[in-house]
N, C-alpha and C positions, 0 to 999 in steps of 0.2 A: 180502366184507369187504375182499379184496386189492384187488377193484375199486374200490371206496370209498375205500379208502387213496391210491390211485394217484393219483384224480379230484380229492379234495382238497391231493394235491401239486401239481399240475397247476396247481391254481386257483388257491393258496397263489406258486407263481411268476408265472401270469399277472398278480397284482396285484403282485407284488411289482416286478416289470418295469415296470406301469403307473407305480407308485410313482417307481420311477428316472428314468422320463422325465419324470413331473412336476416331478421335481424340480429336474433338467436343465434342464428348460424357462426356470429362474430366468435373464436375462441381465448377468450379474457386468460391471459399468463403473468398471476403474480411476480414481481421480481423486488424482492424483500435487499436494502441497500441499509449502509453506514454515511453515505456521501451526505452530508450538512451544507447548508447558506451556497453560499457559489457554485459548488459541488454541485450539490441538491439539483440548484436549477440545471444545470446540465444536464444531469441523468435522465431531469422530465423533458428537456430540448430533445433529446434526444431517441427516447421512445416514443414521445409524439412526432418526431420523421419518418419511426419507423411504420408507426399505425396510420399514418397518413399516406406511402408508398403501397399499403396494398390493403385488402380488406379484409381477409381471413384473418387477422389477429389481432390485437390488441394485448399491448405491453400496459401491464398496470404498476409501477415503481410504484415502492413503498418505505419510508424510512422508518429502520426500526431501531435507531439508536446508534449508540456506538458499536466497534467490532464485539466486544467479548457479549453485549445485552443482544446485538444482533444474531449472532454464532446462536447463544441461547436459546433464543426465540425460534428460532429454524430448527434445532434440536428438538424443543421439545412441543414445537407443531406438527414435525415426524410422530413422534410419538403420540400423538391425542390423532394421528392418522390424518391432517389437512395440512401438511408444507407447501410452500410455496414452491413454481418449478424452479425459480431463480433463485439462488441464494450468495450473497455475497461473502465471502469469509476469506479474515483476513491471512497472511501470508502463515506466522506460525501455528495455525490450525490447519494446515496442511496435513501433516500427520494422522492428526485426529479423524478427517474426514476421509481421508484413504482408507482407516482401519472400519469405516462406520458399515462395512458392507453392503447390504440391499439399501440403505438411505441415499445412498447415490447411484448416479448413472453415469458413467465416465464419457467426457465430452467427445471423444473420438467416435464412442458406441452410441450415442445418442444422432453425429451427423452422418455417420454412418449407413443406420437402420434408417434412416428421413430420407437418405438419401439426395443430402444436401454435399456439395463440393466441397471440401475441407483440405487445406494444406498445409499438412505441421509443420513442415519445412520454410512457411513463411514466416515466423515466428523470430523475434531476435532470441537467438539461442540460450545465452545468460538469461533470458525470463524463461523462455518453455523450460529448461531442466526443471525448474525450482517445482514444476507443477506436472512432470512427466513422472509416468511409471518406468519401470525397469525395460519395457520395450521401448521405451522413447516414444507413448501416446500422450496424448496429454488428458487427463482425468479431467482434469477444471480449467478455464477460460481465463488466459491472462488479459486482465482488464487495467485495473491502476495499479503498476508497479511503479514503486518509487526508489530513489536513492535520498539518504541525508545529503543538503550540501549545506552550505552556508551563507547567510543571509547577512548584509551587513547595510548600514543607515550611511549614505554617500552624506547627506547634509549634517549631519552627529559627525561625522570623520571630519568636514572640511574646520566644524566649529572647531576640534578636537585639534585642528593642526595636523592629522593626517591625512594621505592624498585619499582622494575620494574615489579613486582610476585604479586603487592597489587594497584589493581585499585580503587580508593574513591567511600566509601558506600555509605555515607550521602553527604548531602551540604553543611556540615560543611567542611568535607572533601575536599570536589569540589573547594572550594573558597580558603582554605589555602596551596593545591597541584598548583591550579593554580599560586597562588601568589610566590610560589617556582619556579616555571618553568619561569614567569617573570624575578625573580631573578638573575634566570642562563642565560638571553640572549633572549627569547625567546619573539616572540613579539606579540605573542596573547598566554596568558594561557588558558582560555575555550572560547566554542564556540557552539552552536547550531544549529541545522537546524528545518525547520518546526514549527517555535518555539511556535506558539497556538496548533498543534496536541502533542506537547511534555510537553512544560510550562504549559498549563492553563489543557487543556483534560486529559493526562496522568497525570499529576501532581494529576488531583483530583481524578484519580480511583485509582491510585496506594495509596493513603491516606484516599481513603473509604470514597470522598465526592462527594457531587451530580455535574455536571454540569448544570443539569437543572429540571424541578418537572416532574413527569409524568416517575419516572423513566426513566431519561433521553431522554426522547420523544419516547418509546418504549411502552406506555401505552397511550398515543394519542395526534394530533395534537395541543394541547390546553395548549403544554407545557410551563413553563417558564426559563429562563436559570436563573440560580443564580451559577455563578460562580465568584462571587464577595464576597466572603465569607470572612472573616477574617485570615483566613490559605492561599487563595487564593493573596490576596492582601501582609501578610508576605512574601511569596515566590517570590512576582516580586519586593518588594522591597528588599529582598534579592538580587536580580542580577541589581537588579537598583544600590546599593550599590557596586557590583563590577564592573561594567562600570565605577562608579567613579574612581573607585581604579586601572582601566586600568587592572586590570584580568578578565574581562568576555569581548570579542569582537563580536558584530554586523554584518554579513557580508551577511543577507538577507534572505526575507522569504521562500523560499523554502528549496530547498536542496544545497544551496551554499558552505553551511560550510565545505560539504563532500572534494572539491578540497583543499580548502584551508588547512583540518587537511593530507589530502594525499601529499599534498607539500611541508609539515614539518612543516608552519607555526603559526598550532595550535597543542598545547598538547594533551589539551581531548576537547571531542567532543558529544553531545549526540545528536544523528539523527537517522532516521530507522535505523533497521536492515537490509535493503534490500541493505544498502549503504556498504555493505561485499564486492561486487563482484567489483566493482570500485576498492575500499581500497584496495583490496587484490592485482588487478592489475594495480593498478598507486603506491602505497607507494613504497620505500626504505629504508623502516625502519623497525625495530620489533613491532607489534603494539599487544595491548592485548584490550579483548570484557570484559565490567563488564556488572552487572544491572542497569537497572536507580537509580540514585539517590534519597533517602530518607530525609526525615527530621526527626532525634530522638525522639523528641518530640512530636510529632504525636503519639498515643494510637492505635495501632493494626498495625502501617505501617512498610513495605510494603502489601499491598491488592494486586490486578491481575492488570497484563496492559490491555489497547481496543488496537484491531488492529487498524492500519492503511492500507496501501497501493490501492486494488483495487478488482473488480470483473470482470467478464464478463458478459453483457449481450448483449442476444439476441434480436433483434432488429426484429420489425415488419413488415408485408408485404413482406414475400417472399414465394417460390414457395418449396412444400412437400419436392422438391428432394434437395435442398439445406437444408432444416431444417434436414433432414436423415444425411447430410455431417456435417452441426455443431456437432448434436449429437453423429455423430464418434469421430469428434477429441476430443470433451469434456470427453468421457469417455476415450479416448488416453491420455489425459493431467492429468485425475484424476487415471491411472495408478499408480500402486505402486512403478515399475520402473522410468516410466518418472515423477512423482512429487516430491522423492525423491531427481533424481540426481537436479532439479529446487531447492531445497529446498540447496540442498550441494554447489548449484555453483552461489547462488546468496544471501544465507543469509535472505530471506524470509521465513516463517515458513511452514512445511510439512501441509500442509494443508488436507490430511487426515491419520489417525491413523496407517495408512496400510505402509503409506510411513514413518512414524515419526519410527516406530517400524523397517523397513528396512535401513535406515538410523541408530540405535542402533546398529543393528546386523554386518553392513556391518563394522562398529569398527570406524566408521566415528568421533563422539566426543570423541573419547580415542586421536585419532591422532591432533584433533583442539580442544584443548582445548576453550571452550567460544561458538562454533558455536550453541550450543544449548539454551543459556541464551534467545533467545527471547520465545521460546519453554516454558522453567520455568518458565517465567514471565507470560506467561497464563494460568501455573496449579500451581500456588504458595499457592494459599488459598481457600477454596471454593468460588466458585463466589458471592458478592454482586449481588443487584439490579444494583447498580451505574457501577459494573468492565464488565455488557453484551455488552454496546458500545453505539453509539448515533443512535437515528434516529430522526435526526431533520431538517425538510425543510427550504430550502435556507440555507442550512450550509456551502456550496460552500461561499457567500457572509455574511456571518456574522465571516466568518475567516479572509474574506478582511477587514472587521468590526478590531477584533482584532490584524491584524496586521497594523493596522494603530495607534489604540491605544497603543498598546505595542513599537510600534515607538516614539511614544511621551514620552514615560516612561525612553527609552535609552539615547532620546535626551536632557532630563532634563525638558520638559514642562510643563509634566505632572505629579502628583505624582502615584503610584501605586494601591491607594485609587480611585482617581480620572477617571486613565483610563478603569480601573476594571468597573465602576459603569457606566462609558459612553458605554461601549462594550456592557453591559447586558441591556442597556436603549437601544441602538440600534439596538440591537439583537433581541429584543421582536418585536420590527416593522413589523422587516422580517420575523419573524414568524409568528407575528399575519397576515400578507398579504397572505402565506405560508396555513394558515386555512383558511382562509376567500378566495381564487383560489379552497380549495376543494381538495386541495393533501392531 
């Protein structure tokens, strides 16, 4: 019986040891995100589909703040030697993380070597350039690209006496619907977010002008910005003018403005498109999606928006078997079904052709009217030089550049002339340091 007893402990361990290794076996893949509240949940929807279709991996999402504390954070977890495999970073850190050398692993070489299927060519083109090398691979994972469009308050318009079915084309438009919706009570008529990726970047692809030489740094490190142009400088005094007039409101650089137009406080609004999935679940009101604002007067405009939002890259120093686990989920995410419904439930752009096309079919913009406006705004016109996107080092900090300047512009310091020409005098700094590192 003693014998018996022993034999079944015995056995009772050997399995249960099996058990432990099995389960060890699993390989846990940090993927360090910026995505917040609606976002957020997504990203965790979405990893958990992915660790639920098979066993060998496990996608651990992790939020670590905004873009620039994010970028941070992944920086300098490379360096203390434990990064995460996933990193999210957003579009103008592009540059920076291209030059990072061994800290990455360029996502072409990573599916690659896995031996995972991968096809750039599925990719809507205007997004893969922004994150391709000079062979046309793509180094980082385009995940939430976005465009500005414009966001306006259908039941603010109707109170306002404007039709609620007609969102403002131009800025003509912008400045005299805002100044109506003031009229009627309301105590911010426009409003912005992001406002150097909207105001000065979009501004000047959508109007078919350069940001900076060198084909806006995409033809090499040695660029210069000139985004002080004379159209440039008209359009910030144009909203420098409605700050006077108490119809354009201020309320911070990033993406602040999103709560404040979800809270009712402001009319319209131009901030990414990615700011769909919040708006859709914090408003109480009827809200409708236009295009970005134009200026009449401008000769061919509107041109193409640049994306914004971010990519993913894969990050240096890890071991085969986790490079095999990224390379799954990345062709899990570039699925036609999962990038779709990403594209449907957050208002970011289908990032490859496979999903835009499924997204058509499934009758999706018949039923939301507008959800496709960021989408047009990338295939409006043939592409310029100027509408590929930026790649320009230290652009993370030369945004901090312009939003300092553009500050001054609101608060009456500066004129529009003035701050324009200080952003592009301090700009070149950072760049010239930017070449002169050798990124």
């Amino acid at each position: 019986m003693k014998k018996n007893t022993l034999r079944l402990a015995c056995l009772s361990a050997v399995l249960a040891l099996g058990l432990c290794r099995t389960a060890s076996a699993v390989t846990e893949i940090q993927f360090w995100h910026s995505m917040e509240s609606a976002l957020g949940d997504r990203v965790n929807d979405i990893a958990k589909e992915f660790n639920a279709s098979q066993t060998q991996y496990k996608i651990v999402p992790i939020y670590k703040g905004n873009y620039e504390q994010s970028m941070a954070a992944g920086i300098a977890a490379y360096r203390a030697g434990d990064p995460p495999a996933i990193l999210q970073v957003y579009e103008v850190g592009t540059a920076t993380m291209m030059g990072a050398g061994k800290a990455i692993k360029p996502v072409w070489q990573v599916m690659k070597d896995a031996g995972v299927p991968f096809n750039e060519s599925a990719f809507v083109p205007t997004v893969a350039s922004y994150y391709s090398d000079s062979h046309n691979h793509l180094i980082s994972m385009p995940f939430n690209s976005s465009t500005p469009v414009l966001y306006y308050n259908k039941d603010a318009f109707k109170k306002a006496g404007l039709d609620p079915n007609k969102p403002p084309r131009t800025w003509a438009d912008v400045a005299a619907d805002a100044a109506r919706l003031k009229a009627s009570g309301m105590s911010c008529g426009f409003t912005t977010g992001w406002q150097g990726w909207v105001q000065i970047e979009n501004y000047s692809a959508w109007h078919g002008l350069p940001i900076a030489t060198k084909n806006n740094g995409f033809d090499g490190t040695d660029a210069v910005l000139e985004f002080n142009g004379p159209q440039q400088v008209k359009h910030i005094a144009f909203l420098a003018n409605m700050v006077k007039q108490g119809t354009f409101t201020y309320v911070g650089r990033k993406d602040e403005a999103t709560s404040k137009f979800y809270s009712g406080d402001c009319g319209i609004m131009t901030t990414s498109s990615g700011a769909l999935a919040n708006i859709e679940k914090y408003a109480k009101f009827k809200y409708g999606v236009g295009m970005m604002p134009y200026d009449a007067d401008v000769k061919g405009a509107p041109q193409n928006a640049i994306i914004g939002g971010a990519s993913l890259w894969v990050m240096g120093g890890k071991s085969a078997n986790v490079y095999k686990g990224v390379a799954e989920f990345l062709q899990f995410l570039t699925s036609p079904e999962v990038a779709a419904k990403w594209h449907q439930d957050t208002g970011y752009l289908p990032v490859t052709k496979a999903a835009y096309e499924l997204t058509q079919k499934q009758g999706y913009y018949a039923k939301h009217p507008g959800a496709d406006v960021a989408i047009k705004q990338m295939l409006f016109k043939p592409p310029l030089p100027f509408t590929r996107g930026l790649r320009l080092g230290n652009m993370p900090q030369i945004r901090t550049v312009v939003d300092e300047e553009l500050e001054a512009v609101w608060s009456g310091k500066k004129t529009a002339k003035q701050a324009l020409d200080s952003a592009v005098s301090r700009g070149n700094v950072l760049l010239r340091r930017f070449q002169q590192s050798g990124g």
